[in-house]
N, C-alpha and C positions, 0 to 999 in steps of 0.2 A: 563517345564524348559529346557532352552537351556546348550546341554552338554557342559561340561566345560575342556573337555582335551585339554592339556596344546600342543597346537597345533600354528604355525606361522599362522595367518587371514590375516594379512596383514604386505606387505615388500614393502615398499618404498627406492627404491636406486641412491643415486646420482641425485636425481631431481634438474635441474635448471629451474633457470625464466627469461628472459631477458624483458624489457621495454625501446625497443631503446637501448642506449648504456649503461644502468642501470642496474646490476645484481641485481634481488632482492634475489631472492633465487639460494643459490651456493654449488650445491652437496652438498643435505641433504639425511642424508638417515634413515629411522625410522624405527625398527620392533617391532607391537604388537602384543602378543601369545592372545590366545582366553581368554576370564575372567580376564582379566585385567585391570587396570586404569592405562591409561598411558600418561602423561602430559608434551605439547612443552612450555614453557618459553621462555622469554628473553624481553632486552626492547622495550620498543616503536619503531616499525620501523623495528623491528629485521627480518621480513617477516612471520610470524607463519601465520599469516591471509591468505597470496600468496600459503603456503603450502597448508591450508586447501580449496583454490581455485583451487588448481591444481590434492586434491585429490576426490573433488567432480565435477567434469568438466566445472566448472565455468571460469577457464582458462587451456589453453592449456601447457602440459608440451613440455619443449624445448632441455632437454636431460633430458636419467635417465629413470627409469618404477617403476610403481605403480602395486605390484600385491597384490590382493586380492583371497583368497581360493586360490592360484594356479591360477590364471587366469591374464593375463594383462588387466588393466582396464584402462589406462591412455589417454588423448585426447579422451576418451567416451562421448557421451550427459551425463547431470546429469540425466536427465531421467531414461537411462539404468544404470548408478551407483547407483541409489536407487533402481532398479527393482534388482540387484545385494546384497542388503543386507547390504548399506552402508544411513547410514541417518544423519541432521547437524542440528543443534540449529544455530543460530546467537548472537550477542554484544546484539543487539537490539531484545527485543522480536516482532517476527512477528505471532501474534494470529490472528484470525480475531472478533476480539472484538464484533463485531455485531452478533456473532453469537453465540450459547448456547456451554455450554463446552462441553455437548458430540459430538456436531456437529464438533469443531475443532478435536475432536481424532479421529471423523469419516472421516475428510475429510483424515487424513494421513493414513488410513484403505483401502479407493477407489483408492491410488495408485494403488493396484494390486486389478482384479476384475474379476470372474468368469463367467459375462455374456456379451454377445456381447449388442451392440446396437437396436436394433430391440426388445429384452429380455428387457431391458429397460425404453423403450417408452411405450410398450404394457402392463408392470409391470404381467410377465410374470410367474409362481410357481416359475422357474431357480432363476430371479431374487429376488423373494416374499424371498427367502432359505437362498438365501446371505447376503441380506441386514438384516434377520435373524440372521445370527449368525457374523455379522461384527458389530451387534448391542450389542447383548451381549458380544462377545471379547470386543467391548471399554468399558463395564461395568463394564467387571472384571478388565482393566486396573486401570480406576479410583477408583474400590476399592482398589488397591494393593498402592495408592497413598494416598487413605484417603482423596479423593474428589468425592465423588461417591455421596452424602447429596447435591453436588453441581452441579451437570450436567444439571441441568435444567436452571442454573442461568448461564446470559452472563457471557464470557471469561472478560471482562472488570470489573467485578464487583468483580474478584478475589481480595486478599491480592496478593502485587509485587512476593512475594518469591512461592504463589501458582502459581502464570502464568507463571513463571520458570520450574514448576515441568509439567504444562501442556504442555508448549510447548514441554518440553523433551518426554511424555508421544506421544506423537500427533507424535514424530519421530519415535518412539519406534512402534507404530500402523501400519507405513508403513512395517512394518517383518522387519525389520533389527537387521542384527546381530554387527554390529559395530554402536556406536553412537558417532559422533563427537561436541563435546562440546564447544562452540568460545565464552569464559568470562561468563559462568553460573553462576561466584557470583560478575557479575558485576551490582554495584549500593544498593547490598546489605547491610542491619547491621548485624553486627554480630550473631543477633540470628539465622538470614535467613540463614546467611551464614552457619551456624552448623546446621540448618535444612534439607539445600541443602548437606552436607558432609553426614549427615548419606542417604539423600533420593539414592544418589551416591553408596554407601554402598548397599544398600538396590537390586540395579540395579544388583552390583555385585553380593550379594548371588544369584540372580537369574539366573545369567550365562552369563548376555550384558557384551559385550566388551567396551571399554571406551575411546575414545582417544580425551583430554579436549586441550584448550589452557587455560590459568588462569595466570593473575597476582597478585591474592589474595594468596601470599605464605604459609600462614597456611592452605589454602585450598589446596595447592599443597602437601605439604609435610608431610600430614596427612593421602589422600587419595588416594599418586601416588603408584605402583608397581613399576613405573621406569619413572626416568624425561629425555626430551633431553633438551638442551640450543641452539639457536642459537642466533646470535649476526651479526647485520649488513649480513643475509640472508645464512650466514656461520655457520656451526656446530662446538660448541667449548667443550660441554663439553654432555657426558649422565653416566647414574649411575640410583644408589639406593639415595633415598631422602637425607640420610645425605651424602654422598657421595657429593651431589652438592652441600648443602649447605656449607661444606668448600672446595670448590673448589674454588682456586684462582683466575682463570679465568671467572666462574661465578661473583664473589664478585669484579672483576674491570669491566667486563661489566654492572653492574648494579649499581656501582657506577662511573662510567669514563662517564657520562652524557647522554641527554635525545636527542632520533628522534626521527623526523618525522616518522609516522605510512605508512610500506608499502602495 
């Protein structure tokens, strides 16, 4: 189990984003303590998605730093930010459907790997050891999920709200200690969706860090330690769950009308 003292994992300060003359994101600034769930809001467009591109190095930040453990990680390959301890689900599940469920947990296991190339090819003890016990870690993974009866059977052949928990699982495999979360109850029904709060829960006893985007607000305000808002790529409001929800500025940006997704 990952220790859980109440420690800063990651501080993001002042990050912006420009696209041409377009601010998407304008001096945000986020801190998650270690064992926490902790959840960006706001409407459609509002830049949460830009954020979560800039914290995984999918785009480049344009002022502002991103630190993680103490360390700046910002304009990193995503590469090096998952060998770092930081891992992302997507809107859209990306499983690889063709393939058996332990193989997807295995594939986000062979991020990090203890043998060279040459150890490899030759299917060498080094390598016989690793693929050994990367096998049994995605074992115990899926049983701590309660898909363990299904690893033999394609990713595709899951229930919707199971390939949610897999693919969170398959991030969770690459070692990381913070998982970022981009609309995990999205397309869900409501049972899924209370499936996915407690499987969330469940993450937390264990000691994962959590940092979701989610527009399902009972799933927000059920399972967050602390929400931020932003609005039109601006930070307008953070708190404790009720705290946002009568927040005045909250409650006109999400009703003062709908954008386009940035």
């Amino acid at each position: 189990m990952i220790d859980v003292a109440k420690e800063v994992l990651l501080e993001v300060k002042n990050i912006t984003k420009r696209f041409g003359g377009i601010v998407a994101v304008d001096h945000v600034s986020v801190t998650v303590n270690r064992g926490e769930v902790v959840s960006i809001i706001g409407p459609n467009g509002a830049g949460k998605t830009t954020v979560f591109n800039m914290l995984t190095g999918v785009y480049e930040v344009d002022e502002g730093t991103i630190r993680f453990k103490g360390e700046e990680i910002q304009n990193k390959k995503p590469k090096h930010i998952v060998e770092a301890g930081i891992s992302r689900t997507f809107q859209n599940i990306r499983l690889f459907s063709d393939l058996r469920v332990i193989e997807n947990v295995l594939i986000g296991a062979h991020i990090k790997t203890d043998y060279n190339f040459f150890q490899s090819v030759f299917r060498t003890k080094k390598f016989r050891d690793v693929e050994d016990e990367k096998t049994v870690e995605a074992i115990r993974l899926l049983k701590s999920i309660g898909l363990d009866h299904r690893r033999d059977d394609y990713a595709s052949n899951l229930p919707y709200g199971d390939q949610r928990k897999l693919e969170i699982t398959r991030a969770i495999a690459t070692g990381a200690e913070l998982i970022l979360l981009d609309e995990p109850a999205a397309g869900m029904n409501p049972q899924e969706s209370a499936e996915l709060m407690a499987f969330i829960r469940h993450l937390k006893n264990e000691g994962y860090t959590i940092l979701m985007i989610e527009h399902d607000m009972s799933v927000v305000m059920n399972i967050s330690d602390k929400i931020y808002v932003i609005d039109h790529g601006k930070p307008i409001a953070e708190g404790l769950p009720i705290e946002i929800a009568n927040n005045p500025k909250v409650i006109e940006a999400y009703l003062g009308g709908v954008h386009n997704d940035a």
